[in-house]
C-alpha positions, -999 to +999 in steps of 0.1 A: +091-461+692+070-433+689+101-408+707+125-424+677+094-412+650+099-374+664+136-373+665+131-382+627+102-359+622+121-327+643+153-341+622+131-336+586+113-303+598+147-286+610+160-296+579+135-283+560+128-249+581+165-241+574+160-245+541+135-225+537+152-199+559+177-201+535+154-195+504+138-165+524+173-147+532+183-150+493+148-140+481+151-109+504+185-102+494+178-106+455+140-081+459+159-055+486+196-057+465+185-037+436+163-012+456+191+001+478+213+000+452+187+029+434+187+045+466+226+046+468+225+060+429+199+087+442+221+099+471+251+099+451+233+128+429+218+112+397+186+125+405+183+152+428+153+176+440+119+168+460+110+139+442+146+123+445+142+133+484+107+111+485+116+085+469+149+078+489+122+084+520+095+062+506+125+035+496+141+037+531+111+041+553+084+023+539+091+001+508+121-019+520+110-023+554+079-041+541+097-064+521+118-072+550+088-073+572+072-103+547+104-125+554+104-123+591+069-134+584+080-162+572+111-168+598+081-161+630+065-188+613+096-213+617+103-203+649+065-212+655+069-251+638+102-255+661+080-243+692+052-269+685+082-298+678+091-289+713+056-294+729+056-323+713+089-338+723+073-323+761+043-341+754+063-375+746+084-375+775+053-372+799+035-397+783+062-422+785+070-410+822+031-420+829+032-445+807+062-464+827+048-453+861+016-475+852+038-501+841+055-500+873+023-501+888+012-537+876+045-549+876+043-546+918+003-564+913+018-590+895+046-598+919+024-598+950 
């Protein structure tokens, strides 16, 4: 019983962790889109000079990377739930395992 309650649980949290993977990869798309896009304007020559240099720099090295970085964040944390679903499952199986072995146990007491 309690093995058919996780399948349904890792069923639901799966679900779920995909979708918010989902929300994360459009979210980071939407915030990073634009950015590049002003980066790709800057090299192309609308602004030019030092400050265009430090600002494709800053952009490219820095600013998008950290908004990337917040998103895997989010995916480590996923990959963390899934990881914890897994001891679990682990966790079940032993306990039925023991769980029968005792069984197994009386039934050869009773039958004596």
């Amino acid at each position: 019983m309690i093995g058919f309650l996780l399948r349904i649980a890792r069923a639901v949290v799966n679900s779920v962790i995909q979708t918010i993977t989902a929300q994360i990869n459009l979210i980071q798309d939407a915030i990073t889109a634009p950015l590049r896009a002003m980066v790709q304007q800057v090299l192309s020559g609308v602004w030019r000079g030092d400050g265009a240099n430090r600002f494709v720099a800053e952009m490219t090295n820095e600013v998008i990377p950290q908004l990337v970085n917040i998103g895997n964040i989010n995916l480590n944390f996923s990959g963390l739930i899934r990881r914890s679903l897994d001891i679990m499952d682990r966790a079940d199986r032993q306990a039925t395992a023991k769980a029968n072995e005792l069984f197994d146990v009386f039934h050869k007491i009773i039958n004596l």
